[in-house]
C-alpha positions as CSV (number, residue, x, y, z in Angstrom):
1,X,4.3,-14.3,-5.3
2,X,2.2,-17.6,-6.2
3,X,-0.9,-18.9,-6.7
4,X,-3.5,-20.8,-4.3
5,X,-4.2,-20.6,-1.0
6,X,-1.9,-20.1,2.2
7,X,0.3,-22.8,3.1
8,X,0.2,-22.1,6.6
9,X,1.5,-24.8,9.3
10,X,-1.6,-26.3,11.1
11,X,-0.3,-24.5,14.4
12,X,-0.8,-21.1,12.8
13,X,-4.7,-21.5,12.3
14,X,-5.0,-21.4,15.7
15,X,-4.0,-17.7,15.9
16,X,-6.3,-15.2,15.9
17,X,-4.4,-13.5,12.4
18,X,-6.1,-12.5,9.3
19,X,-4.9,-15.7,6.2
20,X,-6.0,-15.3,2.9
21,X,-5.1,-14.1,-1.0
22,X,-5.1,-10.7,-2.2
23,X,-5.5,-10.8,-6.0
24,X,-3.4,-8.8,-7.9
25,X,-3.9,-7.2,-11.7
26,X,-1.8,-6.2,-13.9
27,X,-3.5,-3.5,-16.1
28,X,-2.2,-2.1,-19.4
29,X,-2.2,2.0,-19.1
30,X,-2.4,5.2,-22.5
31,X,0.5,4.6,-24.0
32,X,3.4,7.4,-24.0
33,X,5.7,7.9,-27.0
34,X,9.1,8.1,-26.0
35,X,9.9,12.2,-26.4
36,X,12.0,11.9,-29.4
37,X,9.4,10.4,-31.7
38,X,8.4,12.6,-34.3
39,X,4.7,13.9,-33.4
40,X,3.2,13.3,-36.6
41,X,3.9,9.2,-35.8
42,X,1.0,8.0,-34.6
43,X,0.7,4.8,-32.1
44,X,0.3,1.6,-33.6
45,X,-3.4,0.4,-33.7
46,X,-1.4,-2.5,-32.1
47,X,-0.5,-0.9,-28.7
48,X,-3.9,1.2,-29.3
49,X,-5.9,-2.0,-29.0
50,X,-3.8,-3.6,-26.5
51,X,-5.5,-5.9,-23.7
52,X,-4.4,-9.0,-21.7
């Protein structure tokens, strides 16, 4: 992966193919406890509140 725009050779624009970027996201899910922690631990406020 990278950033910017294609970096195709100029003979390739003559093709009739689809170029471009498709973004990608990386997005922060609930967080699970690991099975073995005792139920009465709550999740940090922390990982709670986490965001990018």
């Amino acid at each position: 992966m990278r950033t910017g725009a294609p970096l195709d050779d100029e003979a390739d624009y003559a093709l009739p193919v689809w170029a471009g970027v498709l973004p990608l996201k990386l997005v922060a899910g609930e967080a699970i406890a690991d099975s073995r922690v005792p139920s009465t631990i709550n999740v940090p406020v922390e990982v709670q509140n986490y965001t990018r």
